[in-house]
NUDOTOR-686492 format. One line per 10 residues: number of its first residue (from 1); their letters; for each residue x, y, z of N, C-alpha, C, O, CB. Coordinates in steps of 0.2 Angstrom, whole numbers, padded with zeros to 4 digits. Each point is the difference from the previous one (the first is absolute). Glycine has a CB too. Example, Ala and Ser with C-alpha at 12.3 -4.5 7.8 and 13.67 -1.06 7.14 Angstrom:
<babas>
1 = as = 0066 -0028 0039 -0004 0006 0000 0004 0006 0000 0005 -0001 0003 -0014 -0005 0003 | 0007 0011 -0010 0004 0006 0001 -0004 0005 0003 0003 0006 0001 0003 -0009 -0011
</babas>
This chain:
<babas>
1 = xxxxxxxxxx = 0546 0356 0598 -0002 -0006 -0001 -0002 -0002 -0007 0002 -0005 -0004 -0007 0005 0015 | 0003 0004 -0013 -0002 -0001 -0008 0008 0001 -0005 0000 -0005 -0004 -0015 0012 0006 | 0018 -0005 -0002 0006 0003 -0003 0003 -0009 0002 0001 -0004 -0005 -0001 0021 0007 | 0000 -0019 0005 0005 -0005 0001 -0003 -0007 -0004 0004 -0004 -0003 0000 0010 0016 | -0010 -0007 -0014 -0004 -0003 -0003 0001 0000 -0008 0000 -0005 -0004 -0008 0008 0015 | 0009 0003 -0013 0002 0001 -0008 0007 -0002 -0002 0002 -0003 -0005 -0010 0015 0004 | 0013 -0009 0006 0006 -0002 0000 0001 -0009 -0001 0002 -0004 -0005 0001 0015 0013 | -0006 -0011 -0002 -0002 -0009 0000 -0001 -0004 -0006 0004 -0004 -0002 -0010 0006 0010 | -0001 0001 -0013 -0002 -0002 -0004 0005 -0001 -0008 0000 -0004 -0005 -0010 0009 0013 | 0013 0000 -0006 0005 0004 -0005 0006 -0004 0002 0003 0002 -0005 -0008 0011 0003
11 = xxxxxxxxxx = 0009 -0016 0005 0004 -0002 0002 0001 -0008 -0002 0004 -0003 -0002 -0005 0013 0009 | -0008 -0013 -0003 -0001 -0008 -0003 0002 0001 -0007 0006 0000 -0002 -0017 -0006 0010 | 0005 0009 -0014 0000 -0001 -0005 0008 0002 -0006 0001 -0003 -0005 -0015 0006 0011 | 0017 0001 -0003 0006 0003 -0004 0005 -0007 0002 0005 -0003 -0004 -0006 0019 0006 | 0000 -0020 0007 0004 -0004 -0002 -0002 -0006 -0004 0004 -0004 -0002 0002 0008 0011 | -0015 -0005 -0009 -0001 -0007 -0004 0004 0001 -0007 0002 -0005 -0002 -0015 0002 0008 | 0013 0008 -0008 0003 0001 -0009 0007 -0002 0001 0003 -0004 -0004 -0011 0015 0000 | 0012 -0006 0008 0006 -0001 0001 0001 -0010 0000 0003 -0004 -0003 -0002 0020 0011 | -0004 -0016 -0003 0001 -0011 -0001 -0003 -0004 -0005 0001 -0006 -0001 0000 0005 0013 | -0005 0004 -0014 -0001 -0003 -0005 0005 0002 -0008 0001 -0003 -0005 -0013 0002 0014
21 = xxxxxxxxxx = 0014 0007 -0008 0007 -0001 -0004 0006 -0003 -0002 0003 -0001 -0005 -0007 0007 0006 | 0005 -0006 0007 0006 -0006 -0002 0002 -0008 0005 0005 -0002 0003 0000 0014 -0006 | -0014 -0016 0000 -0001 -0005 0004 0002 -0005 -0006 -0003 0001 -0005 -0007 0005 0014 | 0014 -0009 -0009 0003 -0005 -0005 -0007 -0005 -0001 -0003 -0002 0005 0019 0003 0001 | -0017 -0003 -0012 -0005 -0005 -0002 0004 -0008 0001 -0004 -0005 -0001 -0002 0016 -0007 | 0011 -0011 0011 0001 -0006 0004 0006 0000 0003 0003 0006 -0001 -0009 -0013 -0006 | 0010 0003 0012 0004 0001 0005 0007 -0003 -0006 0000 -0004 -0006 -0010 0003 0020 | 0016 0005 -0008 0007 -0005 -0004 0004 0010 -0001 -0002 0005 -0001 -0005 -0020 -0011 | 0011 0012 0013 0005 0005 -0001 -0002 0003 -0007 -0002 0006 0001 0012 -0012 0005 | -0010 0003 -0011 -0003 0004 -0009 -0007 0002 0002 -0001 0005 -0004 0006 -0013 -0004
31 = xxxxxxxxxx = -0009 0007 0011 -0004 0003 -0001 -0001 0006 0005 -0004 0005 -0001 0000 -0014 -0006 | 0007 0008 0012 0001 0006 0003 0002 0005 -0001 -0002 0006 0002 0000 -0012 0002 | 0009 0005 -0008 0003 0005 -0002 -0003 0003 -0008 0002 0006 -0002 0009 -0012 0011 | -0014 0003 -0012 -0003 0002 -0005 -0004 0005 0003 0002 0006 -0002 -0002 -0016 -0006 | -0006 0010 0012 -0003 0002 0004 0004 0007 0001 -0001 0005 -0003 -0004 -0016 0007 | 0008 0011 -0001 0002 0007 0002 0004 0003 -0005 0001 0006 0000 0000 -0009 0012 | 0003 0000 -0019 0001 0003 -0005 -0004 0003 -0004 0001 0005 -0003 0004 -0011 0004 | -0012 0003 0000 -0008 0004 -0004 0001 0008 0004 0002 0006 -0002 -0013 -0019 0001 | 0010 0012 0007 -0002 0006 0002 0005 0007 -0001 -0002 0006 -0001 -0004 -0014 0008 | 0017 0004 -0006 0003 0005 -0001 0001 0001 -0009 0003 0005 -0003 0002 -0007 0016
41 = xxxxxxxxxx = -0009 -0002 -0016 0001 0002 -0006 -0006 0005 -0002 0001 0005 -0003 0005 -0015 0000 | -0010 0010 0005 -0007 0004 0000 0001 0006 0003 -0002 0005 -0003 -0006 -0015 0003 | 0011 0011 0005 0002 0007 0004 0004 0003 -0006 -0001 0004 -0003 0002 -0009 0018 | 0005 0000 -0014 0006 0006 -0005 -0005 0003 -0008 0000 0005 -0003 0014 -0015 0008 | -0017 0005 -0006 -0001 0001 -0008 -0005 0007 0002 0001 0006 -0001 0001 -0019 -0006 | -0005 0010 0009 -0009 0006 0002 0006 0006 0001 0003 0002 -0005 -0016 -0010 0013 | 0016 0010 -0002 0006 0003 0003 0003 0006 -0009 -0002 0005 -0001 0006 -0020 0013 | 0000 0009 -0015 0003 0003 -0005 -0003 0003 -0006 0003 0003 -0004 0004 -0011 0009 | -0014 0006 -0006 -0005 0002 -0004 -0005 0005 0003 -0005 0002 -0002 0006 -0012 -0003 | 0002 0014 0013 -0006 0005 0001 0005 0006 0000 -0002 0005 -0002 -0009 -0011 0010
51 = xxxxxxxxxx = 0018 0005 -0007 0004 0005 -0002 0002 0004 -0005 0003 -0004 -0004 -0001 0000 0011 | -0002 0009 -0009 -0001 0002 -0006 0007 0000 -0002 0005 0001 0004 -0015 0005 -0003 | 0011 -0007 -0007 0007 -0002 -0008 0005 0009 0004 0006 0000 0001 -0018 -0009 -0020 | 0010 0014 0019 0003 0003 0002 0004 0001 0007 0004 0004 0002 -0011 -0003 -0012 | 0004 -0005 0013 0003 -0001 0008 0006 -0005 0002 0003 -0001 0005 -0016 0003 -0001 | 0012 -0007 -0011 0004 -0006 0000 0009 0001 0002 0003 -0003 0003 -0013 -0003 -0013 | 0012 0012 0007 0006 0002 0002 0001 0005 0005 0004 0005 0000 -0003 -0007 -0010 | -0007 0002 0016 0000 0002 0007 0006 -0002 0004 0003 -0004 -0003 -0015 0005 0002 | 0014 0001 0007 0005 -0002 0004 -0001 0005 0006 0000 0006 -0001 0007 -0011 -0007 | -0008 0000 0014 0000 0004 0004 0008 0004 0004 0000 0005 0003 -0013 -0014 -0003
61 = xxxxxxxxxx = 0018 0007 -0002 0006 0004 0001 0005 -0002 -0006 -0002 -0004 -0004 0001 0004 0017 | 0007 0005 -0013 0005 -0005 -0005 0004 -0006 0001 0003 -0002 0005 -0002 0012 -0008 | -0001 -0012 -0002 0004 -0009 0003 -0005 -0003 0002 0001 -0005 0003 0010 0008 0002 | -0016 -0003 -0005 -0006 -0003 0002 -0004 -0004 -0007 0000 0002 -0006 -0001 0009 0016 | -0002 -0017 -0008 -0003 -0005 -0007 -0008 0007 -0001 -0004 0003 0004 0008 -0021 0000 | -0003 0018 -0012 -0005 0004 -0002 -0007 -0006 0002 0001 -0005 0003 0007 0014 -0013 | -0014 -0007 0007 -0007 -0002 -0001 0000 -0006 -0005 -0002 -0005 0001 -0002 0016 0003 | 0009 -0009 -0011 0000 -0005 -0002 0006 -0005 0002 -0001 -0006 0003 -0007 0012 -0011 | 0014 -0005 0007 0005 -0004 0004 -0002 -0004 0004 0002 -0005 -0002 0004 0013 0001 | -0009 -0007 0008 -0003 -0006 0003 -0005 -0002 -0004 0000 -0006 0000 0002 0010 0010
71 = xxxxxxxxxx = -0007 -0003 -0013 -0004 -0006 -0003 0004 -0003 -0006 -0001 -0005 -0002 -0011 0010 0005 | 0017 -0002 -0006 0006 -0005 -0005 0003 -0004 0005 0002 -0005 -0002 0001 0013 -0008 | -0001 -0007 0016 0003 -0003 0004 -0003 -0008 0003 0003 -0006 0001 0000 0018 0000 | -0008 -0009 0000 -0006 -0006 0002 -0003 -0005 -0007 -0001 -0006 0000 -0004 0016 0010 | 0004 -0008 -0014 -0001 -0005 -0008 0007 -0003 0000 -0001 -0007 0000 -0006 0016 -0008 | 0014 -0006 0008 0005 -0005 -0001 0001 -0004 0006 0001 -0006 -0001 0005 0013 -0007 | -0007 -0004 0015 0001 -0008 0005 -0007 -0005 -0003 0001 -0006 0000 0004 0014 0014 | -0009 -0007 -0015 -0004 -0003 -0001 0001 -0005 -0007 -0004 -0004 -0002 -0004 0013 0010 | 0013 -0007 -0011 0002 -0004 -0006 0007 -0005 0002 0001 -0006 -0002 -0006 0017 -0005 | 0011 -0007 0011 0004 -0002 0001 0001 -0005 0006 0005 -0004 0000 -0004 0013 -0007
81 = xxxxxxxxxx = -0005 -0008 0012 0002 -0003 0007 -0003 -0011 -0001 0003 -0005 0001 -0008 0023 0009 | -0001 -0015 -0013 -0003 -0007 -0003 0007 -0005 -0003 0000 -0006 0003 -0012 0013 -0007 | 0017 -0005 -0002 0003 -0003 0001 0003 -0005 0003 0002 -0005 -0003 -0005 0012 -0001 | 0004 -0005 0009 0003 -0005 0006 -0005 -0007 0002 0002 -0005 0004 0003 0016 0001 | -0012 -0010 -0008 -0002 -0005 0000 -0002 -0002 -0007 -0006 -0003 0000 0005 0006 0010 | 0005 -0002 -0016 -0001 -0005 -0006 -0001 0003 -0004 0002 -0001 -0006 -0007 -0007 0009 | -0001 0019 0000 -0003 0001 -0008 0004 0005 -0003 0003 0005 0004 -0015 -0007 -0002 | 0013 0000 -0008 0004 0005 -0004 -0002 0008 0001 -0006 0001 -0002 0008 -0011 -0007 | 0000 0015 0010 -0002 0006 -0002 -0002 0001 -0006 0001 -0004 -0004 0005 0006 0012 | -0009 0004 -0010 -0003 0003 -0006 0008 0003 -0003 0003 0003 0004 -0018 0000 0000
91 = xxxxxxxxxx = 0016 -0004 -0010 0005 0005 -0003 0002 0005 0002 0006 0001 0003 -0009 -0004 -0008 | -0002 0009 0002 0002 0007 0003 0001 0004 0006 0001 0006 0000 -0005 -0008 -0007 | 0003 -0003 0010 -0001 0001 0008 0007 -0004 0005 0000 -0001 0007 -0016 0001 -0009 | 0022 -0003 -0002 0005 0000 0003 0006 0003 0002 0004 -0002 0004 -0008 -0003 -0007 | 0003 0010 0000 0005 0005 0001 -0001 0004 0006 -0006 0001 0002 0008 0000 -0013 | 0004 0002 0014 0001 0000 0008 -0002 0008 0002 -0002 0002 0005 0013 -0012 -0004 | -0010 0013 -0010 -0006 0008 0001 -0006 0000 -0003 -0003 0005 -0002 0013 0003 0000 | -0012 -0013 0002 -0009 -0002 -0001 -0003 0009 0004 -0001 0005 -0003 0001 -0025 0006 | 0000 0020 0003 -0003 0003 0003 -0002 0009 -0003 -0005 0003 -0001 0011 -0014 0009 | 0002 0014 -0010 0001 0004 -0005 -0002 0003 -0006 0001 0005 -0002 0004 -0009 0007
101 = xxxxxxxxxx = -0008 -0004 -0007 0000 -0001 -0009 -0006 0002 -0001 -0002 -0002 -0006 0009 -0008 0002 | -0012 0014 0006 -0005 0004 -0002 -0004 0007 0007 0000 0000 0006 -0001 -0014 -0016 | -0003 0017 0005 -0006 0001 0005 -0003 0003 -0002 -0002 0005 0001 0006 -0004 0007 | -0005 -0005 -0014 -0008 -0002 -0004 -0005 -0004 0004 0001 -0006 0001 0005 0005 -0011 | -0010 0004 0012 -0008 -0002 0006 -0001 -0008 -0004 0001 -0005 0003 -0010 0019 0000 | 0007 -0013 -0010 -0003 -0007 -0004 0006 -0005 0001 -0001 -0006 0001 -0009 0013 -0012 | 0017 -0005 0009 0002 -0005 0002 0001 -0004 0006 -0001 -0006 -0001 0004 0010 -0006 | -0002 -0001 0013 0003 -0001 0006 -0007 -0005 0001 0001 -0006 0000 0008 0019 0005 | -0015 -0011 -0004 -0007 -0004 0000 0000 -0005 -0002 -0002 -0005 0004 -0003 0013 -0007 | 0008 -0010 -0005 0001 -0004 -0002 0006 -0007 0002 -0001 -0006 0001 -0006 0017 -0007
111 = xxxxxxxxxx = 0011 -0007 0006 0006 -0003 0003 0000 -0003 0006 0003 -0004 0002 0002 0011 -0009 | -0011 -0004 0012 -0001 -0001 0007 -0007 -0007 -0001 0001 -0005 0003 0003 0021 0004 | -0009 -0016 -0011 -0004 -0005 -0001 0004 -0007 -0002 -0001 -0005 0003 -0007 0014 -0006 | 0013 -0007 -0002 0003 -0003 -0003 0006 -0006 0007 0000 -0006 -0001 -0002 0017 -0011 | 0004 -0008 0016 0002 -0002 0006 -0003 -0003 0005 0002 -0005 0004 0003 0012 -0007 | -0011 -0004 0003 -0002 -0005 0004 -0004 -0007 -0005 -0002 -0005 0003 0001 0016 0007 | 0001 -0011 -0013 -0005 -0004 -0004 0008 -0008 0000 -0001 -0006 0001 -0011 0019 -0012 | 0017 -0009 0010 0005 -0004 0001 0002 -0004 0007 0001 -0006 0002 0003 0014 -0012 | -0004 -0003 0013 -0001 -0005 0009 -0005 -0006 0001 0000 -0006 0003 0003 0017 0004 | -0009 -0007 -0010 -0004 -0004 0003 -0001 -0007 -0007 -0003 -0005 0002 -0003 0018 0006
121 = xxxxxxxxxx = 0008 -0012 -0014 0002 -0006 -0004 0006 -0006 0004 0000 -0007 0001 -0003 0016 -0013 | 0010 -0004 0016 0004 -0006 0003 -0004 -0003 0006 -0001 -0006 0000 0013 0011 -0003 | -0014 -0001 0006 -0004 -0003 0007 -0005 -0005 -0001 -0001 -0004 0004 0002 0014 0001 | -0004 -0009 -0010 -0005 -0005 -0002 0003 -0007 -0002 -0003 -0005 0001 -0002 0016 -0005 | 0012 -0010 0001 0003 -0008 0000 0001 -0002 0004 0000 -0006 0000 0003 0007 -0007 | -0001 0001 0010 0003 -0002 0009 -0006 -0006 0001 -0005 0000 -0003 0011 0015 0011 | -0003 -0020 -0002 -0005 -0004 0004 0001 0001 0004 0007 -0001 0001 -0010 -0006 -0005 | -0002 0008 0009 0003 0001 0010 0004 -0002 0001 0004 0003 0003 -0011 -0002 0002 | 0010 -0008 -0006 0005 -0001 0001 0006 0001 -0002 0004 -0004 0003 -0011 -0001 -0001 | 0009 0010 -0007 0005 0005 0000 0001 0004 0005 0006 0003 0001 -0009 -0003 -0011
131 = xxxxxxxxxx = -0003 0002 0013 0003 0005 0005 0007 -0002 0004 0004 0003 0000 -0016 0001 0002 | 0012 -0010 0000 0005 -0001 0003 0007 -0001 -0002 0004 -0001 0005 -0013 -0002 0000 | 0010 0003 -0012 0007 -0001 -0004 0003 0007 0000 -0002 0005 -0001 -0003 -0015 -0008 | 0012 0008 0010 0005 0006 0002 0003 0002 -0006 -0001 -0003 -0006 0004 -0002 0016 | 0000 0010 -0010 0004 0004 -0004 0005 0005 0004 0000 0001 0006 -0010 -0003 -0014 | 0016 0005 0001 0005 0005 0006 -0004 0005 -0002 -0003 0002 -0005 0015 -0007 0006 | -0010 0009 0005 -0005 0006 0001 0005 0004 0003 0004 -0001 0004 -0016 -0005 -0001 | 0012 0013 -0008 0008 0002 0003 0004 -0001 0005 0004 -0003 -0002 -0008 0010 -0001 | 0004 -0007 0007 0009 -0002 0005 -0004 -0007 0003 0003 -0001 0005 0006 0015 0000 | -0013 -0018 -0006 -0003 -0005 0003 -0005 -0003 -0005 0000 0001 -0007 0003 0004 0018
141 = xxxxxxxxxx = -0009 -0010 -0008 -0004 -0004 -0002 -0007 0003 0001 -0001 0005 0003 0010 -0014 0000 | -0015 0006 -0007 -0004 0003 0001 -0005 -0006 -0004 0002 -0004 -0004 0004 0016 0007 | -0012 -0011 0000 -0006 -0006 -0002 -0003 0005 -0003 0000 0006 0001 -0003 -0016 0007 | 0001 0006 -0015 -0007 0003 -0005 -0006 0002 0002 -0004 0004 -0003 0007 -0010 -0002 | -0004 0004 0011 -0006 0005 0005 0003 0007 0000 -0002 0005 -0003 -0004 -0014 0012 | 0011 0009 -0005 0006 0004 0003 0001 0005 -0004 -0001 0006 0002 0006 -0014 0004 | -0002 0008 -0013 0002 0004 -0006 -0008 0002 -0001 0000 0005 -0002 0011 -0012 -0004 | -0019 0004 0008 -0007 0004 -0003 -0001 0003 0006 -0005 0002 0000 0000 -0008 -0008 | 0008 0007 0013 -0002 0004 0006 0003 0005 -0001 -0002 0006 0002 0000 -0014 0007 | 0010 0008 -0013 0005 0006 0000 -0004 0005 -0004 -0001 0006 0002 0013 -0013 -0002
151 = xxxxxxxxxx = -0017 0003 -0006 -0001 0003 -0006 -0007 0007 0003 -0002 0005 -0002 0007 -0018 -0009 | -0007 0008 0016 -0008 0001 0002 0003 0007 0004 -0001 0006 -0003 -0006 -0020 0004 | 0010 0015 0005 0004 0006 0002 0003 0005 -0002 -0001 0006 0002 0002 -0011 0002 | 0002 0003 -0009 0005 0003 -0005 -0008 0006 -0003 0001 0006 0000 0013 -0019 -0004 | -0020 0009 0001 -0005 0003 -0006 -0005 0005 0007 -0003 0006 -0001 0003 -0020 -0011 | 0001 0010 0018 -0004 0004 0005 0003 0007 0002 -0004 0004 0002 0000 -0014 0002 | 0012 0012 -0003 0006 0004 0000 -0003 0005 -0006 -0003 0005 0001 0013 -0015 0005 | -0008 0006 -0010 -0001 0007 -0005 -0009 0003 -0003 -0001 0006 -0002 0014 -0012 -0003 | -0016 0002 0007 -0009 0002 0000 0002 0006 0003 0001 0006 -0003 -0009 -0017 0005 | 0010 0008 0007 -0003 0006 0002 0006 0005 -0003 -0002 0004 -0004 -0006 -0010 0014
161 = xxxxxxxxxx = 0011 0007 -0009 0003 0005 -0004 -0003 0004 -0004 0000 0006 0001 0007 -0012 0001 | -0009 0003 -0006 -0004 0003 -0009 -0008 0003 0005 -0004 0005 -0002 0010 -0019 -0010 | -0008 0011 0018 -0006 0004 0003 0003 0007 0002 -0003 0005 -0001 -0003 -0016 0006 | 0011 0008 -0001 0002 0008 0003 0004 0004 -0004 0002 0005 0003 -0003 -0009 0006 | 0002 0002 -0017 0002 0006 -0007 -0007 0002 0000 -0002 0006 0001 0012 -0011 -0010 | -0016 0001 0007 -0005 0002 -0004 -0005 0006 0005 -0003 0005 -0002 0003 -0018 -0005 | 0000 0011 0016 -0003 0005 0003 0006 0009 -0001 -0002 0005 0000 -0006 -0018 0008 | 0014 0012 -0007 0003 0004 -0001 0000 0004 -0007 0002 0006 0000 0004 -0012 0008 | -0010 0004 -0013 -0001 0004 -0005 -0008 0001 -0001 -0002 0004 -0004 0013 -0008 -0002 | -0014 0001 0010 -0007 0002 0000 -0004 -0007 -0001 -0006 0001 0001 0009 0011 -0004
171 = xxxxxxxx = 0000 -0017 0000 -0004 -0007 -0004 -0003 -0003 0007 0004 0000 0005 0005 -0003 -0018 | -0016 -0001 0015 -0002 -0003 0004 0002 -0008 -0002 -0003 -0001 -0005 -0006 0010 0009 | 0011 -0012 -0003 0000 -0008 -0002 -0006 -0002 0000 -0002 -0001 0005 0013 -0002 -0001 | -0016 0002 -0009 -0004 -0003 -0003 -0006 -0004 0003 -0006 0000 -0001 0015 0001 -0005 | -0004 -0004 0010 -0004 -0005 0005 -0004 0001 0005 -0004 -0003 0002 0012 -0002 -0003 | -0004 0014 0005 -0003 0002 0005 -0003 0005 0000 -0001 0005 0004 0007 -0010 0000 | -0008 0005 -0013 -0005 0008 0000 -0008 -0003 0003 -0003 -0005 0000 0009 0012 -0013 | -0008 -0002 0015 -0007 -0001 0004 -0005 -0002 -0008 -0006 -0002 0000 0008 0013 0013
</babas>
């Protein structure tokens, strides 16, 4: 009884934090999806700063994205995909072997702040009522909500991934140390 009671207690409380992290401080496509940007940006970065500079060229098979490769991977969608809706990418981060071009810890960190700080500047211009304006979207069409739902999957896809590199080498992701 007591144990189901602690579980209980431990369960309300872990999820009031959890909603209250990614409770949008007002409604609208932008701010919702800002909202859940905070959080996957906060996962990845915390994420990419508890693993250590020497694990960053880890892989769990060959032919496989290293540790850092996916988080260069994830900094350049998060530079490049926006485009489609107006914002220019950052320079250095156009090239199609972005991913490759280092596995320097202080860069990749950097370069991943730097990315998101850039989504969340285009989203920020948007007015909800962008969501609904089209664009081509590889072999079809696609709305500006639609292109932030791709980006939002696409950033949840490789998280977890990067969770299940960090517990394969020993790293807890951050969030769920006791």
């Amino acid at each position: 009884m007591q144990l189901r009671y602690i579980t209980s207690v431990w369960f309300l409380a872990t999820s009031a934090v959890t909603s209250a992290q990614i409770a949008p401080h007002s409604v609208g496509f932008r701010a919702e999806y800002l909202a859940e940007l905070a959080v996957t940006e906060d996962h990845v970065v915390r994420l990419a700063e508890a693993i250590p500079a020497d694990k960053y060229t880890w892989r769990p098979a060959p032919g496989v994205r290293s540790i850092a490769e996916v988080l260069l991977h994830l900094a350049s969608s998060h530079n490049n995909i926006p485009r489609v809706l107006g914002v220019a990418p950052s320079d250095g981060m156009k090239s199609a072997d972005f991913e490759r071009s280092t596995t320097d810890k202080v860069a990749i960190v950097t370069a991943l702040k730097e990315s998101f700080a850039l989504t969340r500047a285009g989203v920020q211009r948007l007015a909800d009522s962008d969501s609904e304006k089209t664009l081509a979207w590889f072999d079809g069409k696609n709305s500006y909500r639609g292109v932030l739902y791709f980006m939002a999957r696409h950033s949840g896809e490789h998280t977890g991934q990067l969770i299940a590199y960090a517990r394969m080498i020993g790293v807890v992701p951050p969030w769920s140390e006791r």
